[in-house]
N, C-alpha and C positions, 0 to 999 in steps of 0.2 A: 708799234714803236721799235724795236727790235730789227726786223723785216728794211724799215729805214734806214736803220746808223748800219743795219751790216749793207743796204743799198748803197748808203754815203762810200763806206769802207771800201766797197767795191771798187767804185766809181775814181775814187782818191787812188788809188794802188793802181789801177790802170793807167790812168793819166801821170803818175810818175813813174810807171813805167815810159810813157809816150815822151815825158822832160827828157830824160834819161838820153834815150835816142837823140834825141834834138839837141840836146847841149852837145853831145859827139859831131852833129852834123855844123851847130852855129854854137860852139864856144867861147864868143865874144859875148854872146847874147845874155848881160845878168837878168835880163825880165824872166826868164828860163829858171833858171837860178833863186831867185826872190820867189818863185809860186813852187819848184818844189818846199821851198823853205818852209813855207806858209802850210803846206797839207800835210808835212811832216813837225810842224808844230801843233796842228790839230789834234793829230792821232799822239802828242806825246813824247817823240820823239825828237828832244833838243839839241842832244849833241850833232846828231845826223843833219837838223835846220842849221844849228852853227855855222856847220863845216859848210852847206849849198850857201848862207848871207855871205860866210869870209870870200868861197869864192865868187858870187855877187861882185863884190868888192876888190877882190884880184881884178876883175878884167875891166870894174868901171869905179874906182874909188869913189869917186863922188855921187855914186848914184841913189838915191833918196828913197826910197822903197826899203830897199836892203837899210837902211841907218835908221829908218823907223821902226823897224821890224824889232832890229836891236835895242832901241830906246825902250820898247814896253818889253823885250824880255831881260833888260838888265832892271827894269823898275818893278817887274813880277821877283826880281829875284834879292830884292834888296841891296842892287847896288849903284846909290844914286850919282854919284858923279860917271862913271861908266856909263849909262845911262842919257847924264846932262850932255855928255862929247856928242853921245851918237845923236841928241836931238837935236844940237846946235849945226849937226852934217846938214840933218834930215831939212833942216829949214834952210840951206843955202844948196844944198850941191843940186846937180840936174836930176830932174825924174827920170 
């Protein structure tokens, strides 16, 4: 069990190392952006998912992944209208 989640850990730290690169090379790219968010919400790390959704959101405001993402971390965090904006995104803007 152990041997796993430090396999996951592994795996997850390398490929946002590999984001990392790629958002340098394609910037525009929020899908980039929205999956570091996601593996750095995994491991715990919210402020750091924040900051990769917001910029999500810099380069594609409307983009539905990043506004989902926010919907269930402001509804984990007790705050429902914050929350209700980002779903009301999540179901109109482009994927």
């Amino acid at each position: 069990m152990y041997w796993t989640r430090l396999e996951q850990i592994d795996a997850d730290l390398k490929r946002l190392e590999a984001l990392n690169r790629a958002v340098g090379q394609a910037p525009e790219n929020a899908d980039l952006r929205h999956e570091a968010a996601i593996i750095c919400l995994r491991h715990g790390q919210e402020q750091e998912a924040l900051r990769w959704l917001s910029g999500a959101l810099q380069v594609s405001p409307q983009y539905r992944p990043a506004h989902q993402a926010l919907a269930e971390y402001y509804e984990r965090h007790s705050k429902p209208e914050r929350a209700a904006y980002h779903r009301r995104l999540a179901s109109s803007g482009p994927g």
